[in-house]
Structure formats: structure tokens, C-alpha cells
N, C-alpha and C positions, 0 to 999 in steps of 0.2 A: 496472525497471532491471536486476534479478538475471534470470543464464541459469541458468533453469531444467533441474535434470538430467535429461540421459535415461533413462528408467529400464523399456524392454521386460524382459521377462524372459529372462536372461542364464544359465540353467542351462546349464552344460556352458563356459561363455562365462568366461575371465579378468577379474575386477574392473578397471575401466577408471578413472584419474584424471580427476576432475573438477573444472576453475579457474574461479571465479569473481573477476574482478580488475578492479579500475578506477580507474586512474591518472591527476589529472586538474591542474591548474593552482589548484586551490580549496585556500584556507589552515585546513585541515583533516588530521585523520588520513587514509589510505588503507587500504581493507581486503583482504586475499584470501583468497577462502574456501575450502577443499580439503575434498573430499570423496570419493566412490569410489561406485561404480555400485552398485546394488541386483539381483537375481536377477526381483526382482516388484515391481510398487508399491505390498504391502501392509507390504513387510521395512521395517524401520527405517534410515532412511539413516545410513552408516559416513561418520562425520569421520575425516580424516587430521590425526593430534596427531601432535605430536612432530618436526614438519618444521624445515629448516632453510631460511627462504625471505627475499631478500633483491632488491632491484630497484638494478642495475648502471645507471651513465650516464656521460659526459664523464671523460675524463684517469682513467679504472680508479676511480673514488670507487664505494661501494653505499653504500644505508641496508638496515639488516637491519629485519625485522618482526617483531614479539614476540607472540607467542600467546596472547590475554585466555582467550579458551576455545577449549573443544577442536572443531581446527580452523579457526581465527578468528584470523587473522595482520593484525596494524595496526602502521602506522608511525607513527613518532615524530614528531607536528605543529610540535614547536619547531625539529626536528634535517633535515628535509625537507621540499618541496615541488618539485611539476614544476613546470617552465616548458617555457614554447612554444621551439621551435626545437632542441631537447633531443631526444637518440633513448636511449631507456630498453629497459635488458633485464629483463624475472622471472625469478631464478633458484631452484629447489626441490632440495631436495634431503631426502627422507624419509627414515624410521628406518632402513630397512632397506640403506638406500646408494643408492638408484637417484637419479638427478640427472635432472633436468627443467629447458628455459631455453628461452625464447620466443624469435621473429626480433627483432631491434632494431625497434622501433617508434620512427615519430617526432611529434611533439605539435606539430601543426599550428596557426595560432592560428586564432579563431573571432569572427565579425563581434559584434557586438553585437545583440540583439532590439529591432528598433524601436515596434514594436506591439505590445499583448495585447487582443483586441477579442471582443464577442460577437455574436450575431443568431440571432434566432426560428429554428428549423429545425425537421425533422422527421427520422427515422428510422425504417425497417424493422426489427423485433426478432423473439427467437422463428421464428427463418429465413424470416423475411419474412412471417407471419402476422397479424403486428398492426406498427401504425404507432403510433409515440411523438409527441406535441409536445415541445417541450425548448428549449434553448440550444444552440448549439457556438460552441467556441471556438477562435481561428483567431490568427496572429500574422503580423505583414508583418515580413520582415528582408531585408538584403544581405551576399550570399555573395560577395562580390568580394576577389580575392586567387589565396594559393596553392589556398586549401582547395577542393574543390569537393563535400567530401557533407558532409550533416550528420545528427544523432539529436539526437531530442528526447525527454528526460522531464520530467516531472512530477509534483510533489508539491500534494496536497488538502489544505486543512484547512476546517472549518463549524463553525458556531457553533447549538446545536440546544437545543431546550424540550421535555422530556416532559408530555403533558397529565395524567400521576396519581401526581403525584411520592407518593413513600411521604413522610407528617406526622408519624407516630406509633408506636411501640413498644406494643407488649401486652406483660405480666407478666403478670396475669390480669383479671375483667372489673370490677375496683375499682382498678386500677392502671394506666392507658395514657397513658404523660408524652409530651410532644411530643418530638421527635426535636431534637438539636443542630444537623446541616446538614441541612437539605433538598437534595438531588442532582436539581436540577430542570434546570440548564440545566450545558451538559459540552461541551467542542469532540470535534471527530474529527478522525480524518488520515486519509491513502490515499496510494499510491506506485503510478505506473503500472506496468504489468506488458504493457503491447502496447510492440509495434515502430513507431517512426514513425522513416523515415529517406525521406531526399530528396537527389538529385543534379542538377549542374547545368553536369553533363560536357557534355551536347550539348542544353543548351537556349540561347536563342538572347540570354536575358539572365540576368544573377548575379540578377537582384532575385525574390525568393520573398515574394508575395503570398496574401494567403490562402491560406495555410496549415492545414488545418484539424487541432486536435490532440484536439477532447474532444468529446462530444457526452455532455450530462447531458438524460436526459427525466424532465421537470419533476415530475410527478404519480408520479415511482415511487423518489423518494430524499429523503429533508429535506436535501438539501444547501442549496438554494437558500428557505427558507424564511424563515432572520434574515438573518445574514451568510457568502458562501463568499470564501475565498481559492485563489487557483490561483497556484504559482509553476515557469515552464518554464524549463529549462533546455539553451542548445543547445549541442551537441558538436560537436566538428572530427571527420572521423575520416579515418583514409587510406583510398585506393581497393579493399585487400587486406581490411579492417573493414568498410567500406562493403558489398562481397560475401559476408563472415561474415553479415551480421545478412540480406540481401536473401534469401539461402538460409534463415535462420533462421526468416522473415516468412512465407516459401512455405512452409514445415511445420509453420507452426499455425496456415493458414488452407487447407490441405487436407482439413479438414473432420474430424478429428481421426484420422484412421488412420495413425498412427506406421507402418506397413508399407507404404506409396502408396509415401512415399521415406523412406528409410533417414539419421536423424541421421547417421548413421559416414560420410557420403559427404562432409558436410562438414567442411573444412579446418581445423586450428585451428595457429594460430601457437605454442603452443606442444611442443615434442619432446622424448622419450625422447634425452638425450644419444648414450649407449651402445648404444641399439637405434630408432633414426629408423622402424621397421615398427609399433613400440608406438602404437596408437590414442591420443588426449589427446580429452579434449573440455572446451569452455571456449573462451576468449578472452581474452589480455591487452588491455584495453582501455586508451589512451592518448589522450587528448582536452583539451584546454582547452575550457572553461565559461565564457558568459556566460548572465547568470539576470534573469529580470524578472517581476515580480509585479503582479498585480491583484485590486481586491476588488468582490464582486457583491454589492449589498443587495438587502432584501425589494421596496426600491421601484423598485429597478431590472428585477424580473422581475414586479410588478404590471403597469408602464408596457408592457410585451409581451403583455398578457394571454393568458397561456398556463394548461394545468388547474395543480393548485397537489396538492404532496402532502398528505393527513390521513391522520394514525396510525392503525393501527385495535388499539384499545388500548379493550378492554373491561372496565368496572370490574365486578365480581361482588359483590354484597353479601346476606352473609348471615345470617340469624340464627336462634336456635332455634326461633320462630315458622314457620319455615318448614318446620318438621319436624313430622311425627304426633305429639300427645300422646303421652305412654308415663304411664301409672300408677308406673310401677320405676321406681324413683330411678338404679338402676343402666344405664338405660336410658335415661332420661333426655336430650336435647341438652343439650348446656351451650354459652357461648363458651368456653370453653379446647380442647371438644372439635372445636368447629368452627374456631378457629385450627388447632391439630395438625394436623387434614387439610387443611387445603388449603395451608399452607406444607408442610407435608411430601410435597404433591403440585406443589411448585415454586413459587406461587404468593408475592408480598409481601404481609403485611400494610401496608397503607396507612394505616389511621385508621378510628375510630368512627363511628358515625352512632347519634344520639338522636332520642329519640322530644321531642314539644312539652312537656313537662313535665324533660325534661332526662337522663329513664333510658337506661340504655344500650340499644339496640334491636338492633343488626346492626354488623358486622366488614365493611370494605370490603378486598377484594381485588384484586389484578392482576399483569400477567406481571413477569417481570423488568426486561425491556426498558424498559416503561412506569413503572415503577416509583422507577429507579433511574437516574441518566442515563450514571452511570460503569462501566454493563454496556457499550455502545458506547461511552464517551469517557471522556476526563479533565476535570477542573473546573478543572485548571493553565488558564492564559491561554497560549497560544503567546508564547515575546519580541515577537515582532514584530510581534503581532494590534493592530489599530487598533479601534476601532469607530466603524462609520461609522452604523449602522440608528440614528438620533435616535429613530425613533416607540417602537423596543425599549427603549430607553436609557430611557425616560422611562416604561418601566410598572414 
């Protein structure tokens, strides 16, 4: 959803303002984020703090926007919200005095999603070298009205089981109490980050049928393993936004040579008041939102039968047996000295393993990943997460 900045290398070159803004009909905060162009893409990127940035609308009324962090300008959820039919200005104005203010945008309304639907597919990955099985997912709606383009994102979230959750704690090898939580099962999220936009200027009906928005291959993500959620979101946008992103779409799928075409050729609604020659890059975005959600279970991508992903999450287990006699005590393996190395080589202790008579025998180990579920997730539940997987539900 965020316009990523341009960031060639700029030596010799004036730091360029960078807007990322999106203005939308959702009874929420709105954010804008200001930033400033980088020399290389190893320099650290400069937020712009201290601004004065405020979004203009109807009979001279603004909401000003308050800066949590630096650079990070949000409006007030109680005291604002867009509406459709409404033409909205961004106005900035930085430390230094220089004044920035977008063309009047106007917030088009936006059909409702009538579908969110999947089916077996397949994809070329790896620039066409290998072929995935998978799902994609695709959504039917009707564009009829004023609007005629739209953008769509997307927000993930999955529901996921590590196979070596860590059980146990070491002190030393007379001391290993069971752990309080097990981190065994953790949700995830994901925020798209591609271009999907569609017009329907000169086709020959409003209605957008498969639609295709996501293509997940099956065998290379546990998304789809317990339960996934996908929720799309589609944007109005005007014909002037429409052409921002259509440009935007051709230069990151130019094969990545930022010098083919030149970011700076593209347009951005926002300008240097004082000096309209000053480059901006960014986009005030102004859209109404309609949003619709679906959930995918385990048994809804058995019924497909497509490959299925497995972790490859190796458990290492070791013990002093495994090591040369030493005579020297000081020489010696011990388990304290084989925990210290291999968690201090990254690894988690997970739990003991004994021998039949009940002695301690070997220290099991494994990566983080596998270990610990809230290295990729949280254990929070999403509000809104259902669970539908009954067969999960029930182990």
C-alpha cells in the first residue's frame, strides 16, 4: 500500500521531499509520512520532523495532523473523516518555511466487493524457471457509476504450528523445569506491497470479473496449512491517480533498472508552492474503501489437492557421549558446556532427552524459527479471527 522512496544515488543532486499519504472514507486515523531522498541506498533514510501538515476541504474548514513520531503525521479519528464527494487539499509546510500543497483531489465513491473466491492455479516463479502449484485469488465486483479505476490492497493474516516448540529451560544438568508458555502456535500478518489497479474507461462493461489479486504457492509458505484470512480492499481513485500508479506499475516491473525510466518523469500531485520547478515525489492519495473478507481452512486446500508446505526445522540433539573421552576433567564435555555452545551459536534449547532408566542423556536443539512461534508471529488472536479449522480446534 506505501510508495516506496526513490532512493538512486543523488550526490551532487538536492534532497527531494518525499509524501506518502492516504486519505480515505475508513473511520480511522489517517497518516502522512514525510521523508527526504537518500544519496545511496545504504544512507539511512532522513524523516522530515517538525512539519506543519494539515488536509484542507469544504467552506475553508482543515484538520491539522499531529506527529506520533518523527515524521509520522496522524489525524484526529474523533475530529475527522473523509467522505465521498468531498475534494480534499494536503497542506505542509516544514521547519524551514518552504510550503508544499497538493491539486484538490476529489474522493469518488467505490462499488462494493461482491465476491472473494479461490481456484487451483499454477505460476512461473524464479523468472520463469520453475512452476509453483498454489491457489489465486480473484474477486467479482461492479464498477458502475462515476468511478471508473480502481486499486486494490490487501491485508494477510495465518494461523501457524511450529513442529519444535521449545518445552523446557536449562539452569544446569540437575535443573531443566518446563517452560510456563509454550510458543507453539502464533498468527502472522502481511500487507501488500504490489500494484493492482484496473479501468474500465473503454471496456465495454462496468462489471470486473475475475479479478485476479494473490497467487499464494502452496508447498513454499504455511500460509495455508491451518487457517488463512485475506481481507481486499477496493479504492476509487481519479483518472490523474489512476496514471500515477499505471507509471508506478511500469517501473517495478521493468525488471529492476531504476535507470530504463527515470522515477522523476513521473508526476505527483503534490508542489513546491513558492517554486512549482521543485521535484516532489509521492502522491496524495484520496479514495473511498469498500473491504471484504474471507477465510481459507486446512480442508479447504486438502479438497484441491495441491503439494502442502513442511518446515524443514531440524532438531539437533546432543550430548557428551557424542564427544572423545578426555581423561582431564578440565577437558571434559559436560551439558552446560554443550548448552553454551550452541545457544551461543544461535540455536534454542528445546528440552531434554533421557536415557530408559530416566538419566539425563542429550540437550535437544533447534533454529529460532522452529523454536519459538513469536520469532514470525504474535500469540495475540486478531479481533476479528474466527476459527473455522474444527479438525485443529479439536487436537
Amino acid at each position: 500500500m506505501c510508495i516506496d522512496p526513490f532512493s538512486p544515488n543523488l550526490k551532487g543532486v538536492e534532497s527531494l521531499l518525499v509524501v506518502n499519504a492516504l486519505l480515505t472514507n475508513e473511520n480511522r486515523s489517517y497518516t502522512v509520512e514525510l521523508s527526504r531522498t537518500r544519496q545511496t541506498q545504504d544512507t539511512e533514510l532522513v524523516m522530515v520532523s517538525g512539519a506543519l501538515v494539515s488536509i484542507r476541504y469544504k467552506n475553508g474548514h482543515s484538520s491539522m495532523l499531529f506527529e506520533t513520531k518523527a515524521g509520522i503525521y496522524k489525524t484526529d479519528s474523533l475530529l475527522f473523516q473523509g467522505e465521498t464527494g468531498n475534494s480534499y487539499i494536503l497542506y505542509i509546510k516544514t521547519l524551514n518555511g518552504t510550503e508544499y500543497e497538493s491539486d484538490p483531489c476529489i474522493m469518488y465513491p467505490v462499488k462494493q466487493i461482491d465476491t472473494i473466491y479461490f481456484n487451483k492455479d499454477q505460476e512461473f516463479q524464479n523468472n520463469g524457471s520453475v512452476i509453483q502449484d498454489g491457489i489465486r485469488i480473484f474477486i467479482d465486483s461492479d464498477n458502475s457509476g462515476d468511478g471508473k479505476y480502481l486499486r486494490w490492497i490487501y491485508n494477510e493474516w495465518w494461523k501457524f504450528s511450529i513442529p519444535t516448540p521449545k518445552k523446557y529451560d536449562y539452569i544446569n544438568d540437575s535443573t531443566i523445569p518446563a517452560i510456563d508458555q509454550i510458543k507453539q502456535v502464533c498468527f502472522s500478518y502481511n500487507e501488500s506491497d504490489e500494484i493492482i489497479i484496473h479501468s474500465t474507461e473503454s471496456a465495454q462493461s462496468d462489471r470486473i470479473e475475475k479479478e485476479p489479486i494473490l497467487f499464494i504457492a502452496s508447498a513454499m509458505s504455511d500460509r495455508l496449512l491451518i487457517q488463512y484470512s485475506i481481507e481486499i480492499k477496493q479504492l476509487s481513485l481519479s483518472e490523474t491517480e489512476y496514471q500515477f500508479w499505471e507509471q508506478m506499475k511500469q517501473i517495478n516491473e521493468s525488471g529492476g533498472d531504476i535507470f530504463e525510466k527515470q522515477p522523476f518523469s513521473i508526476v505527483s500531485n503534490i508542489h513546491n508552492i513558492n517554486n512549482p520547478d521543485e521535484p516532489v515525489l509521492g502522491y496524495f492519495q484520496v479514495s473511498a474503501v469498500e473491504k471484504k473478507r474471507i477465510y481459507i481452512t486446512r480442508e479447504d486446500i486438502v479438497e484441491l489437492d495441491i503439494p502442502v508446505f513442511t518446515y524443514d526445522c531440524e532438531r539437533l540433539v546432543v550430548g557428551p557421549g557424542d564427544y572423545p573421552y578426555s581423561p582431564y576433567p578440565a577437558t571434559q564435555m559436560t551439558f552446560d558446556k554443550i548448552y553454551a555452545y550452541f545457544t551461543s551459536a544461535g540455536l534454542y534449547f528445546i528440552g531434554p532427552v533421557y536415557d530408559r532408566s530416566g538419566g539425563l542423556e542429550k540437550l535437544a536443539f533447534a533454529s529460532p524459527a522452529c523454536a519459538d512461534c513469536t520469532v514470525r508471529g504474535s500469540l495475540s488472536k486478531p479481533d476479528f479471527w474466527i476459527d473455522l479449522d474444527l479438525t485443529q480446534n479439536k487436537k
